[in-house]
N, C-alpha and C positions, 0 to 999 in steps of 0.2 A: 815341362815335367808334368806328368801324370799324377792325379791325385789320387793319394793311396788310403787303406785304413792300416794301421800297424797295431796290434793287439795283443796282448799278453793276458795270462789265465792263471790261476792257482787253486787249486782245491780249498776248500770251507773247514777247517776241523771244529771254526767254535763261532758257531753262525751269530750269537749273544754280543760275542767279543767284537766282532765285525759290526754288526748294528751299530754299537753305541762309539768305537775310532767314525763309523761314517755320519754320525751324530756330532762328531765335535767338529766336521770339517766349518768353517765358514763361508757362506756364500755356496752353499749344498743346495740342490734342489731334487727334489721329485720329480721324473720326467713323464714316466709309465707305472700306474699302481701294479699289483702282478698281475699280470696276463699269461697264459698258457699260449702257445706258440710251436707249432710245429713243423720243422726243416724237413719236405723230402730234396733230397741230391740226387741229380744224374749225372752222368757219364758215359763218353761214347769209346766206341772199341779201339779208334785208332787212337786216343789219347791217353798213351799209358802213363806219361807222367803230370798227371794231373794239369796241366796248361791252363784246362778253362773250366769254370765251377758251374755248373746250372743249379740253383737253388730255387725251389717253389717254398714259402711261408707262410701260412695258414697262421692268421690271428684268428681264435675261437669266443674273439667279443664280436668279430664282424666274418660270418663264415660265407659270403659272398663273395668278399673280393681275399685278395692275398699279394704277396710281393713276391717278385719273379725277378731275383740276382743274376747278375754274371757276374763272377772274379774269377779274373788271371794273377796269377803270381805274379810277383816281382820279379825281373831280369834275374837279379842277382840272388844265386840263394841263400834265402833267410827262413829257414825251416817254415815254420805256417804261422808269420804273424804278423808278414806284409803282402796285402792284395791292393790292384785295381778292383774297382767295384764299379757297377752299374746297377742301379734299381727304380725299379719301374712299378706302378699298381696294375694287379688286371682282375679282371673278371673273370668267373667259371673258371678257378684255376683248375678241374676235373677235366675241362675240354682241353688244355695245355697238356698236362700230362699225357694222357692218353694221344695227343700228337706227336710229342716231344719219344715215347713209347711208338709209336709207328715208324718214327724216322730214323730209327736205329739206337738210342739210348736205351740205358737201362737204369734201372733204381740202384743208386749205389749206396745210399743210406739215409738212416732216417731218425729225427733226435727231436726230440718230442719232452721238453719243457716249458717249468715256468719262469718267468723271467721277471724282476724289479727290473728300473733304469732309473739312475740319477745323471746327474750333469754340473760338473765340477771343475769352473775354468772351462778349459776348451776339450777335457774327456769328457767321456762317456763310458758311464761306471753301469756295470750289469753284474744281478747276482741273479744267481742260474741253480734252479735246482731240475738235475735234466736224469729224466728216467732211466736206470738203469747205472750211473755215474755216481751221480748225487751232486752235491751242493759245489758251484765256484762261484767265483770271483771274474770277471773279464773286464780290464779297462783297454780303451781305445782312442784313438786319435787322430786324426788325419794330416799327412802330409804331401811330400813328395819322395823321391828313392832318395835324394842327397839327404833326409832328414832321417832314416831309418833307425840309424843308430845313435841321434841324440834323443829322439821320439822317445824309442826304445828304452833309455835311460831315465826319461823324464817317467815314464810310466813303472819302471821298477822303484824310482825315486816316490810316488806317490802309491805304491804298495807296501814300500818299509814306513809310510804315515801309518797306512793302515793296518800297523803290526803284521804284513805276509812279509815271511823269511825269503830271500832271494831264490836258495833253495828251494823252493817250494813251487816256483815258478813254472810253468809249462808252456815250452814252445812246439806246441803242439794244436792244432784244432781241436774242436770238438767231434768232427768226423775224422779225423785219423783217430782219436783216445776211443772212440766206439766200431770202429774199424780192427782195432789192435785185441781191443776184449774180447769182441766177435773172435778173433783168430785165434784164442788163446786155448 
C-alpha cells in the first residue's frame, strides 16, 4: 500500500480561540514559525481529471531552492483529502517552470500564503492565512488507502478538540476553493 497524506481543512472565524484550544494540547510543538510559501500548480491538457498534481513551492526564507510535488489521487474517490505524494528539493525552481512551460503544461494556480506548522502525535497541524481566502486550519496524516476513513475520523476527532464544528469542515483543496472563487 502506497503511502498517502489524508487532510482536512476549515476556515478560521476566531483565529484567538484557536491559538489558545492549540495551547492546551499536551505534547504540542512548534514545527515551522510562520513562513510565507508560495504554490504554483500545473497541469497538462490531457489530464482533465486531475490524476496528477505538479506543485512548485517557493519558501521566501530560502529563495534558491524550493519543493517540487507530485500527487496523484487516491484510487477511490475521496473528494480532495487523500493523495499519494512525492517531494523532492531543487534548485532554480524558474529553470523548472519554464521547462515544465515548454512541455506542454500550463499554470493552473497559484496560492500564495502564510503558513504556522505544529506537530501533534502523528498530525501535522497548519494554520494558513492564504491570500485572497483568509485564515484555515489544515490537519493531516499519513497513511495508506485502507486507513482513509479511520484517518479521516481521527482528524475530524481532533478538530472538535479544537472547537471546529464538523460542519465547518472542507473537503476540498486549497486549489479547487481558489479555483471555484476564480469562477465565480
Amino acid at each position: 500500500m502506497n503511502n498517502m497524506e489524508i487532510e482536512l481543512r476549515a476556515k478560521i472565524n476566531d483565529l484567538k480561540f484557536l491559538e489558545k484550544k492549540l495551547s492546551q494540547l499536551e505534547n504540542i510543538y512548534e514545527t515551522k514559525s510562520q513562513e510565507r510559501q508560495v504554490d504554483t500548480y500545473f497541469k497538462h491538457e490531457n489530464d482533465k481529471d486531475r490524476k496528477l498534481i505538479i506543485r512548485i513551492r517557493k519558501n521566501y526564507k530560502n529563495k534558491n531552492t524550493a519543493i517540487l510535488t507530485f500527487k496523484s489521487k487516491a484510487p477511490k474517490k475521496q473528494d480532495d483529502i487523500a493523495w499519494q505524494d512525492f517531494d523532492t528539493e531543487i534548485i532554480n525552481p524558474d529553470k523548472l517552470e519554464n521547462l515544465l512551460l515548454d512541455s506542454g503544461y500550463d499554470y493552473y494556480c497559484l496560492i500564495d500564503k502564510v503558513r504556522q506548522s505544529f506537530e501533534y502525535k502523528k498530525f501535522e497541524i497548519n494554520i494558513d492565512n492564504i491570500r485572497d481566502l483568509g485564515q484555515f486550519i489544515e490537519v493531516e496524516k499519513n497513511g495508506n488507502e485502507k486507513e482513509i476513513v479511520k484517518i479521516k475520523s481521527e482528524i475530524l476527532d481532533l478538530l472538535k478538540l479544537l472547537g471546529i464544528n464538523e460542519n465547518n469542515v472542507i473537503n476540498k483543496g486549497y486549489v479547487q476553493l481558489v479555483i471555484n472563487k476564480i469562477n465565480k
